[in-house]
C-alpha positions as CSV (number, residue, x, y, z in Angstrom):
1,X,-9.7,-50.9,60.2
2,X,-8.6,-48.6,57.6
3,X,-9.9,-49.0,54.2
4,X,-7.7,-47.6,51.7
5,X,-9.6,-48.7,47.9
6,X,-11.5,-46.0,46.7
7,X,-14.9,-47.3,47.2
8,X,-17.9,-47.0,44.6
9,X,-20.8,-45.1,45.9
10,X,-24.2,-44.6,44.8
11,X,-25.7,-41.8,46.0
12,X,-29.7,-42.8,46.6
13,X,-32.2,-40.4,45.9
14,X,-36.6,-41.2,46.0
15,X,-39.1,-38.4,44.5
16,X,-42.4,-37.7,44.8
17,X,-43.5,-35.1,42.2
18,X,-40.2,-33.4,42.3
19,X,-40.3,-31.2,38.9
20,X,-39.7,-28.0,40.6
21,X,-36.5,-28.8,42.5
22,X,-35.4,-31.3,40.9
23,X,-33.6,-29.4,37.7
24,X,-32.1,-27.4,40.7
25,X,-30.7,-30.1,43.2
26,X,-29.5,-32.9,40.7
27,X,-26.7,-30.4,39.0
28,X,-25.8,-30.1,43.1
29,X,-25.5,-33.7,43.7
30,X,-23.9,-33.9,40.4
31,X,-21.3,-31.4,41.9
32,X,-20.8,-32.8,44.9
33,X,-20.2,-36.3,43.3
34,X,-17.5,-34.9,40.9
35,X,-15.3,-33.3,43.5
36,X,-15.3,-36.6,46.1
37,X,-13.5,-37.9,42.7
38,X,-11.5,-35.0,42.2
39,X,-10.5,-35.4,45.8
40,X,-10.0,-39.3,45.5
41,X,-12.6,-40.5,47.7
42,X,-14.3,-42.1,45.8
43,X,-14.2,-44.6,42.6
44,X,-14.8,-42.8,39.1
45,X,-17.4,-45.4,38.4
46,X,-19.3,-43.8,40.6
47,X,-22.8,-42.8,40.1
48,X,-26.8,-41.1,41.4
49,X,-29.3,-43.3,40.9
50,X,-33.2,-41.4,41.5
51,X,-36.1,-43.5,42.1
52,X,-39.0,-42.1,40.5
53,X,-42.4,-43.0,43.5
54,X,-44.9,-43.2,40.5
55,X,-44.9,-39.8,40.5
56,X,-48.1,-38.0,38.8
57,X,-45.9,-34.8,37.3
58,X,-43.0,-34.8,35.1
59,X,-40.5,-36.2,37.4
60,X,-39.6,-39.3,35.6
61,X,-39.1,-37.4,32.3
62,X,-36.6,-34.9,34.2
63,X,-35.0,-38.1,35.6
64,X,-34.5,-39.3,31.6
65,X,-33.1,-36.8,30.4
66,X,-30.8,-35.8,33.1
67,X,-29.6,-39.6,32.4
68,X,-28.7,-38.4,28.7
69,X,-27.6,-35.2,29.8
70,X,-24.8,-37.6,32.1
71,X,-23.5,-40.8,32.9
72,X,-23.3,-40.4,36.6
73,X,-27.1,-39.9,36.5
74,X,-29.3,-42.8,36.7
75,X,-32.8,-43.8,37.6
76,X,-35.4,-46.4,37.7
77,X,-39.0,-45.9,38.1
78,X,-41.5,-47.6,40.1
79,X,-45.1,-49.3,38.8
80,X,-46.6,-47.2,41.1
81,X,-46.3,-44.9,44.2
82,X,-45.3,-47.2,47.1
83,X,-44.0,-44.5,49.8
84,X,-40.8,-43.0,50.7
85,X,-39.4,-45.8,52.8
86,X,-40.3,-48.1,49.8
87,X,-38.9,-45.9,46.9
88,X,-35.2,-45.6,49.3
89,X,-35.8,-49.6,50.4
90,X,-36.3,-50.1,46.0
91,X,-33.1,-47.7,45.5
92,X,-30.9,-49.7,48.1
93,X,-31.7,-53.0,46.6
94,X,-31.0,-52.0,43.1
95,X,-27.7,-50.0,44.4
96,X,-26.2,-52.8,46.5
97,X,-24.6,-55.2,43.5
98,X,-23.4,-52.3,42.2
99,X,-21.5,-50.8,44.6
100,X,-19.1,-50.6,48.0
101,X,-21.2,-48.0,49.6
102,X,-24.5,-46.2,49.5
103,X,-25.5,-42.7,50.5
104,X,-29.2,-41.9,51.2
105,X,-30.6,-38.4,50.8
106,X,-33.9,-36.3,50.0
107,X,-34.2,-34.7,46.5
108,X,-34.8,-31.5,48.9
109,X,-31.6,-30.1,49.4
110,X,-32.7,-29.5,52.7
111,X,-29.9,-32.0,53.7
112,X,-26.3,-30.6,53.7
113,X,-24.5,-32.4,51.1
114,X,-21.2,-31.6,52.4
115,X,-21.6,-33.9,55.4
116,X,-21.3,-37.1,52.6
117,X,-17.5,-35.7,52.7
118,X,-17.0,-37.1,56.3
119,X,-19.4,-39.8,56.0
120,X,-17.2,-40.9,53.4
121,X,-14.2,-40.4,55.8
122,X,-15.8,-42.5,58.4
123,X,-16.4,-45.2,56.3
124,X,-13.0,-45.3,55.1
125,X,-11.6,-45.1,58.6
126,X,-14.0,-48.7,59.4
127,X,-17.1,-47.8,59.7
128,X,-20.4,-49.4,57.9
129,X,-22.9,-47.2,58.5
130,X,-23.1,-43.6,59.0
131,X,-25.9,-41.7,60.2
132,X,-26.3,-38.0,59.2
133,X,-28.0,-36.3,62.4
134,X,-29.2,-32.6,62.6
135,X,-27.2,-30.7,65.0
136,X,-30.1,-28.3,65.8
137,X,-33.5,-27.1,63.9
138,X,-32.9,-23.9,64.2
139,X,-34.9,-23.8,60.2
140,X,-38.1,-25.0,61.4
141,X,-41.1,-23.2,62.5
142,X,-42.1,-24.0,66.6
143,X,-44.8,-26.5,65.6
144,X,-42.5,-28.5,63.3
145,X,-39.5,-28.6,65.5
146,X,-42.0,-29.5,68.6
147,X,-43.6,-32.4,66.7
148,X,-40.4,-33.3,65.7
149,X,-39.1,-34.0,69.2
150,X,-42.4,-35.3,70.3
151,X,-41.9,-38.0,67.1
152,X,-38.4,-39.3,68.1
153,X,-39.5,-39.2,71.8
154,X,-42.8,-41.5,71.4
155,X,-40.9,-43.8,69.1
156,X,-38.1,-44.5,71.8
157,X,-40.2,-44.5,74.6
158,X,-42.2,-47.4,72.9
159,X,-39.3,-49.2,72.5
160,X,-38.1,-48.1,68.2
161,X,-34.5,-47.6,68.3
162,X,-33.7,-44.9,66.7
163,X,-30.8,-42.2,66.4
164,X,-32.2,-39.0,67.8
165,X,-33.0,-36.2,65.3
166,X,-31.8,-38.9,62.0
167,X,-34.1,-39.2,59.2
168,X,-33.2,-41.0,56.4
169,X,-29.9,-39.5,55.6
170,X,-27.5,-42.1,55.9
171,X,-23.7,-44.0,54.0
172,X,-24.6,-47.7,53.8
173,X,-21.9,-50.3,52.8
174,X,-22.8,-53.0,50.4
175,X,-22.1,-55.6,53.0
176,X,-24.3,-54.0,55.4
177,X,-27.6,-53.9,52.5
178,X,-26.7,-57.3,51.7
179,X,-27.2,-58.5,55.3
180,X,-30.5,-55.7,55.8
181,X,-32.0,-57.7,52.4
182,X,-33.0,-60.4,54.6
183,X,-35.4,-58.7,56.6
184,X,-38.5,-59.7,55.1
185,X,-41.0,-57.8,56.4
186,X,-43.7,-55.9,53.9
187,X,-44.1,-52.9,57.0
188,X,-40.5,-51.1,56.9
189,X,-39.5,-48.4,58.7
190,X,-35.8,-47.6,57.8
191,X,-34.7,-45.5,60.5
192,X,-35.4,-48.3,63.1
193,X,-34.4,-51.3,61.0
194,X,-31.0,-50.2,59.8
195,X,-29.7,-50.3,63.6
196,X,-30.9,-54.2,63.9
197,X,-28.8,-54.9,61.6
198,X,-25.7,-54.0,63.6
199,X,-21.9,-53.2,62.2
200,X,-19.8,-51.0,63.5
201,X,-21.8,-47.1,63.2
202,X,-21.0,-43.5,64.0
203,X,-22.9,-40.4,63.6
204,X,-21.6,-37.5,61.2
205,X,-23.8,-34.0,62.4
206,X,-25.0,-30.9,60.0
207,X,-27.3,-28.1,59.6
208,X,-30.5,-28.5,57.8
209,X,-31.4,-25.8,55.0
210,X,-34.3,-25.0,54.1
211,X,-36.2,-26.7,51.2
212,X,-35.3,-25.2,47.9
213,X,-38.4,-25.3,45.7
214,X,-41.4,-27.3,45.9
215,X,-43.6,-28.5,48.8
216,X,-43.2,-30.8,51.7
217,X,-44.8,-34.2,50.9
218,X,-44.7,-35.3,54.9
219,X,-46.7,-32.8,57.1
220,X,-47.6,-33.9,60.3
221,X,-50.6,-36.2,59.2
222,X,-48.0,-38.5,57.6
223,X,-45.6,-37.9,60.3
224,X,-47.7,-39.6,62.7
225,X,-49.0,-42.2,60.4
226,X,-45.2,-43.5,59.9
227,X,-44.1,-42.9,63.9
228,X,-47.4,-45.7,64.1
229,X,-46.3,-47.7,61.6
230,X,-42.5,-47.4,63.1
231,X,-44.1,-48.5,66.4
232,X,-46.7,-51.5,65.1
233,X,-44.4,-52.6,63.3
234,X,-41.0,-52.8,65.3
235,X,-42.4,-53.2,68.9
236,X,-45.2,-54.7,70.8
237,X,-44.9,-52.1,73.9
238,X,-48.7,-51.0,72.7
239,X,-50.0,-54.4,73.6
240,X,-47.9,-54.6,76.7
241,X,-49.2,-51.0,78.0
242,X,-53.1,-52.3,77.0
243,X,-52.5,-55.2,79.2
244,X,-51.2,-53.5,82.3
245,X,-54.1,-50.9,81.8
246,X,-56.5,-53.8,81.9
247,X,-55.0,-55.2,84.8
248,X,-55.3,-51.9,86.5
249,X,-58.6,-51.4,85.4
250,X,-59.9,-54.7,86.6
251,X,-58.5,-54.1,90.0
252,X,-60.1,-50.6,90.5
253,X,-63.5,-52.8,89.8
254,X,-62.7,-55.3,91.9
255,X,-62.5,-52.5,94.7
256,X,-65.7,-50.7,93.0
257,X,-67.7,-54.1,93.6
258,X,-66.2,-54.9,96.8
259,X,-67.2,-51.2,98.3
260,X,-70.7,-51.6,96.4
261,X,-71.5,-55.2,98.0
262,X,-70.2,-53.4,101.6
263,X,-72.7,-50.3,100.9
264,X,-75.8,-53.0,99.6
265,X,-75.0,-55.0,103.3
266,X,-75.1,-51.8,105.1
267,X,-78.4,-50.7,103.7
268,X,-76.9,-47.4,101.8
269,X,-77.4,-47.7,98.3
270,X,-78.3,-45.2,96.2
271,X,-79.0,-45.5,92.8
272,X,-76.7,-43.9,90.8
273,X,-77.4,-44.1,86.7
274,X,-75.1,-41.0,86.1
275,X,-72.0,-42.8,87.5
276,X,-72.9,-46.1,86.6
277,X,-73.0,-44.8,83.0
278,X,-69.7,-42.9,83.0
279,X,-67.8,-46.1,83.8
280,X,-70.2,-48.3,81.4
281,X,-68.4,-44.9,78.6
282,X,-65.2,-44.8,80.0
283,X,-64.7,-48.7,79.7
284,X,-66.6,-49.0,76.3
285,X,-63.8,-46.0,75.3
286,X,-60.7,-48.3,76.8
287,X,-61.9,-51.4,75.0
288,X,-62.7,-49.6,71.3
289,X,-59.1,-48.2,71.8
290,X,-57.6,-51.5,72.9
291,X,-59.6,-53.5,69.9
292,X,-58.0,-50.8,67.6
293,X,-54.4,-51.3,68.1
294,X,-54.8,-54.9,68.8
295,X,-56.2,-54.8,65.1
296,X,-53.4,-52.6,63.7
297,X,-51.1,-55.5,64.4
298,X,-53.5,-58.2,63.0
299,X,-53.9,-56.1,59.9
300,X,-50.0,-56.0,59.6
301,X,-49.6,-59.9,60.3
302,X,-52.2,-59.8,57.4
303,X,-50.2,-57.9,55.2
304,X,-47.1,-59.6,56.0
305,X,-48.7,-63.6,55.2
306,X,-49.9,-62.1,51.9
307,X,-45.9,-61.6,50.9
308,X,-46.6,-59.1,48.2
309,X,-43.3,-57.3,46.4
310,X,-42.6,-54.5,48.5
311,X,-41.9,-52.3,45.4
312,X,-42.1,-53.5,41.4
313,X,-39.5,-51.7,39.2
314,X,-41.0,-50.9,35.8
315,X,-38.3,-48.8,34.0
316,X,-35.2,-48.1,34.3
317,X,-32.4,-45.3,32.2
318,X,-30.3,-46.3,29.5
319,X,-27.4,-46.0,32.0
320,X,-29.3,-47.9,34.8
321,X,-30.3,-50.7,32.5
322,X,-26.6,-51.2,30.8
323,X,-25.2,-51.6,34.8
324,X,-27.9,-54.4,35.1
325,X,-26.9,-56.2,32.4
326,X,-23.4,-56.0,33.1
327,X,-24.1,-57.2,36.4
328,X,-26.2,-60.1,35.5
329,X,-23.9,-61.0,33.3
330,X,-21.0,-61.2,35.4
């Protein structure tokens, strides 16, 4: 179905102690917003809304003024760093009254803003959501682009779906964030809870850059620590692959006492401390692991009966404040 208004979009933007490339992307995004109007893609009333993570440097004051300096920049700030998937989750929510369609994207640059051109295009030829994929990592050093592959790899073979080589670059309709606003759940992991939601989706490719200023906030410590959380919290393979292990386990003892009880009737025992305290290790080993991720999902079912606010907005810019109001009001 072609769509032929010229939607409203937000372009979505969380930082994280941003100062030093933020004064050089926003003008960017600020660019690339003015000639999707130029062109007619887009509604006029469109805007960028940042959403400051409780950052400790002068991120929020860049955001301000930049707000001042502009109507089509916006911004609210968070009561305290919650996490990238939080800060974009906090941005969507704020964005999706206000808009026909979203466009999420790192305050980087690393991301080619010239792709939202066709993701715009897709949307208006039907579809709701539009992932922005890498077509290659040819930017990335060998250990990033191997741990890369290794992430998206271990996440679908545990049963996360997920678009290969997507991050969190992605065109969102309003009626797609209004349906995603009922999932619940205080453990988010974007990239595989956007596809449960469904609607008609298509992939839009690019070439990464590399970062402009600044530093990296996701090396590979936090890279594994979300692909966990991605897995804990949208599969239970984990618990599955523990409980065939023990099954296989247990049967390998049950042969172990079977051939022991054989050997103590035919008079050859031997004692044997050094192997019987390599299994007594290896088993203590399979059950510390297995009582580990067992307790990673307890802890999350924890987390999830407390039904704390998965982000608190504490500020918002003149701009962002005055569309609030408007909306509230209508």
């Amino acid at each position: 179905m072609e769509r032929k208004d010229k939607p409203k979009l937000y372009i979505v933007i969380p930082c994280y102690n941003e100062e030093a490339v933020l004064p050089i992307t926003a003008p960017l995004f600020l660019q690339k917003l003015e000639t999707l109007i130029a062109k007619e893609k887009i509604h006029t009333k469109s805007r960028i809304l940042f959403v400051n993570d409780g950052s400790k440097d002068k991120t929020w004051e860049i955001i301000c003024s930049l707000s001042r300096q502009s109507e089509f920049y916006t911004g609210i700030c968070l009561s305290r760093n919650r996490g990238h998937q939080n800060a974009l989750l906090a941005g969507l929510m704020e964005a999706k009254d206000l808009c026909d369609i979203t466009i999420s994207i790192d305050c980087d640059g690393q991301d080619d803003m010239n792709a939202m051109d066709q993701m715009v295009e897709e949307y208006l030829t039907g579809a709701e959501v539009v992932y922005g994929v890498r077509s290659s990592r040819k930017t990335d050093s060998f250990f990033k682009r191997t741990t890369a592959q290794m992430f998206y790899k271990l996440l679908n073979g545990m049963g996360v779906e997920t678009v290969y080589n997507h991050a969190d670059y992605r065109l969102i309709s309003a009626v797609v964030l209004h349906q995603f606003a009922n999932f619940k759940e205080v453990n988010i992991f974007l990239r595989g809870m956007v596809p449960l939601v469904g609607f008609k989706s298509t992939c839009v490719y690019y070439e990464r850059n590399v970062r402009l200023a600044g530093e990296s906030h996701y090396p590979l410590g936090k890279m594994l620590g979300l692909a966990f959380d991605g897995i804990t919290s949208l599969s239970v393979k984990p618990i599955r692959m523990i409980t065939g292990f023990g099954i296989f386990v247990a049967v390998i003892s049950m042969v172990g006492i079977l051939w022991s009880i054989i050997r103590a009737v035919m008079g050859n025992t031997v004692d044997g401390w050094a192997s019987l305290s390599s299994i007594l290790c290896f088993l203590g080993g399979v059950q510390m692991v297995s009582i580990g991720v067992i307790g990673e999902y307890i802890g999350k079912i924890y987390l999830e009966t407390k039904g704390r606010p998965r982000f608190i907005v504490s500020e918002r810019t003149e701009a962002a404040d005055e569309q609030k109001t408007d909306e509230e009001a209508i």
